[in-house]
VODO-852914 format. One record per residue: x, y, z of N, C-alpha, C in turn; residue in three letters. Coordinates in steps of 0.001 Angstrom, whole numbers, padded with zeros to 6 digits, always signed. Each point is the difference from the previous one (the first is absolute). Last residue first. Layout:
N
XYZXYZXYZALA...
This chain:
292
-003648-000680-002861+000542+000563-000328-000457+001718-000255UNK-001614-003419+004041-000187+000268-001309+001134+000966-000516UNK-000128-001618+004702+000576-000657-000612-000408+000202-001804UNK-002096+001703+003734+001648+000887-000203+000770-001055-000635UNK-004726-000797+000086+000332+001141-000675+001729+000670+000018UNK-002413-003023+003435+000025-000888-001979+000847+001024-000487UNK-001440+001509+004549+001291-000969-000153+000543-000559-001472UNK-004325+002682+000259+001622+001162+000287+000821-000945+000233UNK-003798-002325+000049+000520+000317-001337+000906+000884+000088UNK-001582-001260+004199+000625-001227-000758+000124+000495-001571UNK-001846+003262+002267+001109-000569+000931+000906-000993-000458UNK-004503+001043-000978+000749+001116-001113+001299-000558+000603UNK-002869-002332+002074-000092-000151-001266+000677+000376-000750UNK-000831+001367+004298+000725-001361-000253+000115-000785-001398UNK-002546+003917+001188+001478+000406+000524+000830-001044-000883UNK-004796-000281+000303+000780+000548-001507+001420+000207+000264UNK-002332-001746+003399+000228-001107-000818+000774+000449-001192UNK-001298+003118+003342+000779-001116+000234+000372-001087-000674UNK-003796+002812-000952+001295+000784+000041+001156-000949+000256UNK-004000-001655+000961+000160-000247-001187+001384+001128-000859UNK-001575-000046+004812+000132-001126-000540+000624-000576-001270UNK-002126+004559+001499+001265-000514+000125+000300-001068-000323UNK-004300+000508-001347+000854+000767-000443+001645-000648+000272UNK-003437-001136+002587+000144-000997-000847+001127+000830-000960UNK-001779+001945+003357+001457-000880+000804+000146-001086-001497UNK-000772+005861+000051-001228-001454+000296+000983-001407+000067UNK+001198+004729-001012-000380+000256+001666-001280-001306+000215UNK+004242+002376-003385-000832-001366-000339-000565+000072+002017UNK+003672+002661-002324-001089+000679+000059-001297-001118+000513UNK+004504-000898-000427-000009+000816+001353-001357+000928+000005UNK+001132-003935-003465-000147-000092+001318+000003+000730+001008UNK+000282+001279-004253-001038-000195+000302-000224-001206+001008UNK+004006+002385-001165-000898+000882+000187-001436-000684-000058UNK+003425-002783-001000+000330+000416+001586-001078+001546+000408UNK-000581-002325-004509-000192-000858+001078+000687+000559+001013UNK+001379+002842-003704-001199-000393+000521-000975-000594+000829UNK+004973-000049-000433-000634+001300+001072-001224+000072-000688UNK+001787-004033-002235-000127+000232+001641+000076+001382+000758UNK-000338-000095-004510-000851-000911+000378-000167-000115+001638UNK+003760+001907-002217-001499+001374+000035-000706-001287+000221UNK+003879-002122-000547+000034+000772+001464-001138+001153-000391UNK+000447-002949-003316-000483-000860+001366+000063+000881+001603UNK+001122+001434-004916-001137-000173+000273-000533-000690+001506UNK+004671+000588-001131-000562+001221+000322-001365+000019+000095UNK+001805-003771-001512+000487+000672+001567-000383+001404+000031UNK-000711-001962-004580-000736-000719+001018+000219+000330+001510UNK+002734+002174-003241-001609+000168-000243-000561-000799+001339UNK+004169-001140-000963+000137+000790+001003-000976+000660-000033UNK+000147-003970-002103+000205+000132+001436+000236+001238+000901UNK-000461-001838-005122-001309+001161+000659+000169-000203+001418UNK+002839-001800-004164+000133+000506+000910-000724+000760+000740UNK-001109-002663-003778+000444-000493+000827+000725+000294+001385UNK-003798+001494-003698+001456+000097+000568+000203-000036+001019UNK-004329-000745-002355+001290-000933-000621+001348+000861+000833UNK-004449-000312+002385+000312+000803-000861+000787-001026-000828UNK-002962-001085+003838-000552-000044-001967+001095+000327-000308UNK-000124+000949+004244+000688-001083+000110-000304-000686-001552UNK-001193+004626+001054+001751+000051+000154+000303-002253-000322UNK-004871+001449+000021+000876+000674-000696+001146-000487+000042UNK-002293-000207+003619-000164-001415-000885+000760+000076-001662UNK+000187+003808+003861+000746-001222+000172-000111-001392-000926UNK-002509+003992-000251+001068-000101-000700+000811-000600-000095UNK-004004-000649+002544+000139-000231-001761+000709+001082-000793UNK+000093-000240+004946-000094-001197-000478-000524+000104-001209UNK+000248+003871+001861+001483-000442-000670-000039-001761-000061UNK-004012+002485+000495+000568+000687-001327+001304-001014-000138UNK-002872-000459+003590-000334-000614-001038+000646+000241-000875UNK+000966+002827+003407+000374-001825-000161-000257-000824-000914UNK-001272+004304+000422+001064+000536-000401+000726-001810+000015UNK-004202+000726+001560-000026+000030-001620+001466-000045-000199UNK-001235-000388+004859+000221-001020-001201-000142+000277-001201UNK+000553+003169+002324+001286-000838+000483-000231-001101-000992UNK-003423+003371+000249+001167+000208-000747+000845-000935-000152UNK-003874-000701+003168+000186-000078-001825+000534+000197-000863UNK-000157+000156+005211+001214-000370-000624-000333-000444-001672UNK-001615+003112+004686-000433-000181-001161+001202-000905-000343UNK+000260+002526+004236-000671-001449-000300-000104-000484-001362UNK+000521+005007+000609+000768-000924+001136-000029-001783+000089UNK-003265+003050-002552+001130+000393-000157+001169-000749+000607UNK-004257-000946+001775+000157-000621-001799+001202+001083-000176UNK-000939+001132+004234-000051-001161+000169+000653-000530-001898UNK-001109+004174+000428+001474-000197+000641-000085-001577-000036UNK-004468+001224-000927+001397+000682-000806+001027-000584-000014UNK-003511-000466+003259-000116-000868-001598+001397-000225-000796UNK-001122+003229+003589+000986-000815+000271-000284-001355-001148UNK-002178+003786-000799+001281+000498-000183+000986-001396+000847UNK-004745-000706-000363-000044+000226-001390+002089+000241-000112UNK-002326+000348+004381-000149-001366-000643+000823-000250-001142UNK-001108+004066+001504+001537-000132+000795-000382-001448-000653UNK-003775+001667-001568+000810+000863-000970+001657-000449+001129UNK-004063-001733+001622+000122-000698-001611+001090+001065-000239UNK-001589-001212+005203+000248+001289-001446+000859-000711-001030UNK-003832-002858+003141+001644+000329-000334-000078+001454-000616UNK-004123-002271+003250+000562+000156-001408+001432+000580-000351UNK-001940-002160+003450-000782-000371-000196+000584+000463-001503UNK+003053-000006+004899-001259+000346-000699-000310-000604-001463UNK+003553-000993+003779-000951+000223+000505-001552+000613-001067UNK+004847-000395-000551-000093+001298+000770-001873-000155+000476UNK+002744-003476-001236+000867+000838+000972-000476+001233+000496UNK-002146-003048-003545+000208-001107+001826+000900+001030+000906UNK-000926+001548-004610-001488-000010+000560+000543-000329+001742UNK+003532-000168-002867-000452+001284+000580-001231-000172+000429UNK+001525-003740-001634+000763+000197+000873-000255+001407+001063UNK-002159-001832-004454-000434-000451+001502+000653+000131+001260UNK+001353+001872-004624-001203+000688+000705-000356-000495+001385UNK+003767-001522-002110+000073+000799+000612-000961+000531+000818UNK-000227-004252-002317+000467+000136+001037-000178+001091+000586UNK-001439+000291-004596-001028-000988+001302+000831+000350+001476UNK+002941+001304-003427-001354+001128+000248-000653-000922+001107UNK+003281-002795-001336+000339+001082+000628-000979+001345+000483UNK-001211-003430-003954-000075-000754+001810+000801+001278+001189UNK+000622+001161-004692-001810-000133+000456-000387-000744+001520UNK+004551+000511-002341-000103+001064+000368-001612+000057+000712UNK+001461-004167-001811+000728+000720+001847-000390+001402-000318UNK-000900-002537-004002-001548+000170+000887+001044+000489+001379UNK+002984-002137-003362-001172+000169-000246-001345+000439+001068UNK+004324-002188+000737+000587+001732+000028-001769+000405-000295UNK+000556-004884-000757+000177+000765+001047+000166+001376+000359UNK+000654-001535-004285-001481-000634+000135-000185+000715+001819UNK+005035+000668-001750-001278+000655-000497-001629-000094+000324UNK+003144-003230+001295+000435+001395+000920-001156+001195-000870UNK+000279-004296-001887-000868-000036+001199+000073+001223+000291UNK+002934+000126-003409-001636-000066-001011-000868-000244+001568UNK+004482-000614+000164-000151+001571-000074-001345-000043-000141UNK+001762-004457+000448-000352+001271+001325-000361+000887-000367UNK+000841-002457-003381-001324-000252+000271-000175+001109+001496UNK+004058+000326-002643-001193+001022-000676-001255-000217+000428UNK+004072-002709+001696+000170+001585+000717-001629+001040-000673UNK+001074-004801-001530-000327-000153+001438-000719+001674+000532UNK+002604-000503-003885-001518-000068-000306-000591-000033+001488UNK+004627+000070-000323-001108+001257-000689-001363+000180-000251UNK+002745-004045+001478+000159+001038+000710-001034+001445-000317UNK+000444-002935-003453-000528-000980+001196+000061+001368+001680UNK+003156+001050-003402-001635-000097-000752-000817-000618+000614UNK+004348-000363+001396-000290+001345+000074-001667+000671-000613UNK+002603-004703-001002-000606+000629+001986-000716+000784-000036UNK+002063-001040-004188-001459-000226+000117-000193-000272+001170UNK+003943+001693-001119-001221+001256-000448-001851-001008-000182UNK+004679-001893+001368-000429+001279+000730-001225+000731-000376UNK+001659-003314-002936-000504-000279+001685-000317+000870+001093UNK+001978+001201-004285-001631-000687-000473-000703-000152+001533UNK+004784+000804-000149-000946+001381-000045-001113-000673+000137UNK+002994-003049-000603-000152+000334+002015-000980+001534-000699UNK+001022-001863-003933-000448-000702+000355-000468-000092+001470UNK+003031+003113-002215-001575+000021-000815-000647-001020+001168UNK+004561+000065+000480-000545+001285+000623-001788-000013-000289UNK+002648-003331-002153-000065-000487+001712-000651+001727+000537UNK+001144+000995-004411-001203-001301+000212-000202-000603+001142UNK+003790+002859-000617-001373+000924-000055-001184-001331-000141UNK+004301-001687-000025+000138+000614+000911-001663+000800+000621UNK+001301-002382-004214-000160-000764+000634-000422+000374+001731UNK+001522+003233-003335-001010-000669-000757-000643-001207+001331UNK+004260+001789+000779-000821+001234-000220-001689-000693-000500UNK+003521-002893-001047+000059+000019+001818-001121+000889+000177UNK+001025+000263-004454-000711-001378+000419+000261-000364+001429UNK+002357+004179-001183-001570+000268-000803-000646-001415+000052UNK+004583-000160+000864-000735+001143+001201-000921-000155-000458UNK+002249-002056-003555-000002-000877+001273-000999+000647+001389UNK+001155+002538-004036-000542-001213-000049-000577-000965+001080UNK+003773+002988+000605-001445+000930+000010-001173-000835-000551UNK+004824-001739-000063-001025+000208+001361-000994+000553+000145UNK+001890+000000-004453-000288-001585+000742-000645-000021+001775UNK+001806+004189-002289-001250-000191-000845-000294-001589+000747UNK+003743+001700+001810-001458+000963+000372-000983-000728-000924UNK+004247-001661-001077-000356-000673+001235-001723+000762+000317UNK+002200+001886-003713-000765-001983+000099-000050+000019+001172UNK+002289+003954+000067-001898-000022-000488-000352-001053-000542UNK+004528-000274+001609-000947+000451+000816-001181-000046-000180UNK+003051-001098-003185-000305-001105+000784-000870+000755+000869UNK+002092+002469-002829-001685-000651-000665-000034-001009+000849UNK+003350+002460+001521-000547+001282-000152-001506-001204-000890UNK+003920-002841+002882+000044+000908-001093-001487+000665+000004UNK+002489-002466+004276-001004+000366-000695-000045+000789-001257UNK+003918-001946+002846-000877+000759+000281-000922-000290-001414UNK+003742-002151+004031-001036-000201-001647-000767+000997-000139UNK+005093-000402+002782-001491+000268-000144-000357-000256-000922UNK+004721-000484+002913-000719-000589-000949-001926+000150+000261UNK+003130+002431+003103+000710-000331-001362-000588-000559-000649UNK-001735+000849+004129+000100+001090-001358+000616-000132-000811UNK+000492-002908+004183-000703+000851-000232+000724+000778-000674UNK+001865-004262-000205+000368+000811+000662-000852+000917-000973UNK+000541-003332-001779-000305-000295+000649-000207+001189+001218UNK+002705-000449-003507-001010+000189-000608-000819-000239+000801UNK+004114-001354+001224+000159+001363+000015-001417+000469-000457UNK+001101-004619-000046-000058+000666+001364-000081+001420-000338UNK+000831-001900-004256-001234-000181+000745-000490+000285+001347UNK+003987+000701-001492-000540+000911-001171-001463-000487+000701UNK+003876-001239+003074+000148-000131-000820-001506+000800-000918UNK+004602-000398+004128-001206+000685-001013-000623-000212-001006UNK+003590-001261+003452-000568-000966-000676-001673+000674-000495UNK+003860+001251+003287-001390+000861-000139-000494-001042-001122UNK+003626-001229+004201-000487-000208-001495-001578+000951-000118UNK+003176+001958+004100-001134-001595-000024-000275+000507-001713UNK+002552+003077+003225+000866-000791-000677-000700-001543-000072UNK-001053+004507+001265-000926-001413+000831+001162-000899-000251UNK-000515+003951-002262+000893+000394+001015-000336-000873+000805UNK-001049-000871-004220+001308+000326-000555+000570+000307+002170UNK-004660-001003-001497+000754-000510-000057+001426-000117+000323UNK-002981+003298-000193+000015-000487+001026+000856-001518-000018UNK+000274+002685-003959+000475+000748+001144-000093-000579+001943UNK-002489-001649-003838+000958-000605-000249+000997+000680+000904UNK-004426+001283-000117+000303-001531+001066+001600-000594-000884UNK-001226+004616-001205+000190-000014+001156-000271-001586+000024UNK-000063+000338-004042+000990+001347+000576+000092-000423+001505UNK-004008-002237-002755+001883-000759-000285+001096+001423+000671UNK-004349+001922+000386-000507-001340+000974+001558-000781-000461UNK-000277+003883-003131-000092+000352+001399-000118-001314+001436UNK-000601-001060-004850+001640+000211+000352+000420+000839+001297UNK-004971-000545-000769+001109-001672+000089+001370+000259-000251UNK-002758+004076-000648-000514-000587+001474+000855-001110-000057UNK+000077+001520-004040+000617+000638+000699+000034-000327+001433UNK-002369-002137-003331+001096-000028-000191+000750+000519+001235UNK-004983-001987-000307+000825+001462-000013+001230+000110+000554UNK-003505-003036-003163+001242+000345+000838+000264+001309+000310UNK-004732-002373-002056+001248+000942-000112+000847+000043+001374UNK-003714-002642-003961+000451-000268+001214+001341+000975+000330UNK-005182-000207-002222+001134+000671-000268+001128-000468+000995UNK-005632-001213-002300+001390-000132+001482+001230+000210-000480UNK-004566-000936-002768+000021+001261+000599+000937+000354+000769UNK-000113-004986-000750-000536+001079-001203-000193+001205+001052UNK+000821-004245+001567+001122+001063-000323-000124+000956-000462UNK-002712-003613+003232+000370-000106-000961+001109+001557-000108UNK-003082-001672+003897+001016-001210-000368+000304+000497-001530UNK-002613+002993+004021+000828-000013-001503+000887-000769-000212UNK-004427+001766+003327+001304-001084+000259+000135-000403-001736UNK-003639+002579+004029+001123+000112-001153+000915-000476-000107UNK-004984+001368+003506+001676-000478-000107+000501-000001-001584UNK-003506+003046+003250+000400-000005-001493+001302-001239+000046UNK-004880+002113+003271+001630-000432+000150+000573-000836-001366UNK-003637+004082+002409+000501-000602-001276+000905-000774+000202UNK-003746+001920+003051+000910-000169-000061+000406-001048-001609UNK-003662+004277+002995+000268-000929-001411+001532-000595-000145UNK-004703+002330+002967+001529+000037+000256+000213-000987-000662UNK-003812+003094-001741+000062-001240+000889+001763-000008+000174UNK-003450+002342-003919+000103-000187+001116+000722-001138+000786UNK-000661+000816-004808+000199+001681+000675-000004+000082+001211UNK+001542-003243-004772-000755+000121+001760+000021+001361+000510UNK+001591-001189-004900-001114-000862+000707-000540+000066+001177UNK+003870+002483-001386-001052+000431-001343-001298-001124+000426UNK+003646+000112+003044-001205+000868-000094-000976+000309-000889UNK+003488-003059-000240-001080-000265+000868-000502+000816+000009UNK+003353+001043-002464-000694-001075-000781-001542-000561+000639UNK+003699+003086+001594-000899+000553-001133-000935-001156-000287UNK+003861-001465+003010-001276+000736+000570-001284+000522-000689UNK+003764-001926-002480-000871-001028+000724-001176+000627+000387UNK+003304+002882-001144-000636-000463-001347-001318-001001+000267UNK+003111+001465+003316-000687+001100-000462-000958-000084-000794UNK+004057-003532+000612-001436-000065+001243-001101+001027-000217UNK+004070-001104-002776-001425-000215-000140-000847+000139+000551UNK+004645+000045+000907-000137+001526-001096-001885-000542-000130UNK+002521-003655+002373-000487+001422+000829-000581+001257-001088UNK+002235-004697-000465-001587+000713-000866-000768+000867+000549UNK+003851-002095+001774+000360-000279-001430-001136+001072-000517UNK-000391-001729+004211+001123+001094-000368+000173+000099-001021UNK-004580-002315+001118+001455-000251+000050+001053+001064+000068UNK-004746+001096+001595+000687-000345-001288+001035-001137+000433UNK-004749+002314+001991+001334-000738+000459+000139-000768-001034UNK-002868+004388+001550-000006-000474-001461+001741-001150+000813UNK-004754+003021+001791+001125-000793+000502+000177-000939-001128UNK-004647+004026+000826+001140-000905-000621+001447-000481+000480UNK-005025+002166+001209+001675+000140+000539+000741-001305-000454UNK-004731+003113-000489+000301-000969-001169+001281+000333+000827UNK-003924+000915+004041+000491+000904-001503+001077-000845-000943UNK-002143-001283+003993-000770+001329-000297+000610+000524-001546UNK-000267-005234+001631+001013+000658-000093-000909+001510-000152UNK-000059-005609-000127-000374+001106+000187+000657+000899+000205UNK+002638-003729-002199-001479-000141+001149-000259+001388-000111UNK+002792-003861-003813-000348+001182+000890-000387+000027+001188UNK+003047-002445-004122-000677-000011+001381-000643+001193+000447UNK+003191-002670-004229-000786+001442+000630-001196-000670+000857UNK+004553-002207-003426-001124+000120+001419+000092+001133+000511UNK+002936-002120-004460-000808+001003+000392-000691-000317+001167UNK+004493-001717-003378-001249-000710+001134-000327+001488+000616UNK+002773-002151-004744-000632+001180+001077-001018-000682+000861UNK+005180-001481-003723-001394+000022+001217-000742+001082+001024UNK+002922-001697-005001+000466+001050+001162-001407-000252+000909UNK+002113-001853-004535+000896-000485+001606-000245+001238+000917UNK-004011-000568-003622+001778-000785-000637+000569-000444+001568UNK-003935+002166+001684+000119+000295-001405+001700-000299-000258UNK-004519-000733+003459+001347-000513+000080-000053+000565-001696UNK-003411+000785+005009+000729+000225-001880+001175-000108-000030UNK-004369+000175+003766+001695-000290-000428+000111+000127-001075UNK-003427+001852+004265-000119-000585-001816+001792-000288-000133UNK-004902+001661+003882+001618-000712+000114+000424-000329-002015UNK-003396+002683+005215+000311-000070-001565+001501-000943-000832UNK-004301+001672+004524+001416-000509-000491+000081-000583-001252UNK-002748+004026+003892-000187-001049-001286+001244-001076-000346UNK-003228+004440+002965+000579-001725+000141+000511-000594-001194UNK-003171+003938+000623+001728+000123-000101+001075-001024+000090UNK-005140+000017-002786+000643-000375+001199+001265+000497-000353UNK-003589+001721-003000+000917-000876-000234+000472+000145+001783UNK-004585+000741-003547+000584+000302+001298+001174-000933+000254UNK
């Protein structure tokens, strides 16, 4: 079980070129990646994004990528010619109608946006990808282990919790035990005291029996409870790591179980103990939106 929480960090230095990786997360309904490059290494961000997902499937996910090339290899340095005899044309023209020295010289001019660029040769790129992708995969690595580790935690509340929730279920059951039999007692004595006589009719007895255990009954509720607390124990065994959205969906049929067997529950210890399961499941529906 892996937490959406996580932070992740790795550097790498190869000859004269430097990588620095940090990934961060938090919760999130669905995998929303945010890839922050340098400009330089924008063409990668796609590649980046690919990379996380192949590891995460949940959570709001920020990448931030720095980069820094003290050397030559792969670097092309290009003039653009045309643009700088365009930039020497007109400030010499401004010159000329200012009647002020234009004292132009080759370096001032290179200076002046777009004329002088480095660009990137065609095997420098995929070094750079292959070195940063290196680098992503030990952030990534480092990243999912802080995730592992807040999972573990979470998932040994939630087991403590769970168990709490299987002893109620197991009273609520022991209790439920014999109400349909104390209800007869009641009823009968009720009709004897109302209407005054000695013997009941067994066959309207027998039909408000009925309705009563039809209407009242909650053995379903809890089998169907018992059931999803040991699937719930299940989901937290599994090996994949992403069972958060398994697990939420289990928690909301849990609770319209427990809300159906508080509106059926007509004894005070019962309720009681409804209340507690509320609060129980309550605090794990909080754990849970933080599972991947």
């Amino acid at each position: 079980m892996n937490s959406m929480t996580g932070f992740g960090r790795a550097k790498l230095e190869k000859d004269s070129r430097e990588y620095l990786v940090e990934i961060r997360s938090v919760n999130h309904k669905y995998a929303d990646i945010t890839v922050k490059t340098p400009r330089n290494l924008l063409y990668l961000e796609d590649k980046v994004r690919k990379a996380v997902l192949n590891r995460v499937s949940r959570g709001k996910i920020e990448v931030f990528i720095s980069y820094a090339n003290y050397g030559i290899e792969g670097k092309n340095v290009v003039i653009n010619k045309e643009l700088a005899k365009k930039y020497i044309e007109e400030l010499t023209n401004l010159a000329e109608e200012t009647e002020i020295p234009s004292g132009l010289r080759a370096t001032e001019i290179s200076k002046m946006p777009d004329v002088l660029n480095v660009n990137i040769e065609e095997e420098g790129l995929e070094l750079i990808w292959n070195e940063l992708s290196e680098c992503l995969e030990k952030a990534l690595d480092n990243f999912i282990e802080m995730r592992k580790v807040e999972g573990n935690k979470i998932k040994q509340d939630i087991e403590v919790r769970l168990e709490n929730i299987a002893k109620n279920v197991d009273k609520i059951s022991e209790l439920s035990t014999g109400l349909i039999e104390e209800y007869v007692v009641k009823l009968e004595e009720r009709i004897k005291e109302i209407l005054k006589v000695d013997v009941v009719d067994q066959t309207r007895l027998s039909q408000e029996i009925v309705i009563y255990s039809d209407k009242f009954s909650t053995e379903e509720e809890l089998t169907r409870l018992k059931s999803h607390i040991a699937q719930f124990k299940g989901l937290l065994e599994t090996k994949d790591a992403s069972c958060g959205k398994k697990i939420d969906f289990l928690v909301q049929e849990m609770n319209r179980e427990i809300n159906t067997i508080g509106s059926k529950s007509g004894k005070l210890e019962i309720t009681n103990l409804v209340i507690d399961l509320k609060t129980e499941l309550e605090d794990i529906r909080e754990q849970i939106q933080n599972i991947e």
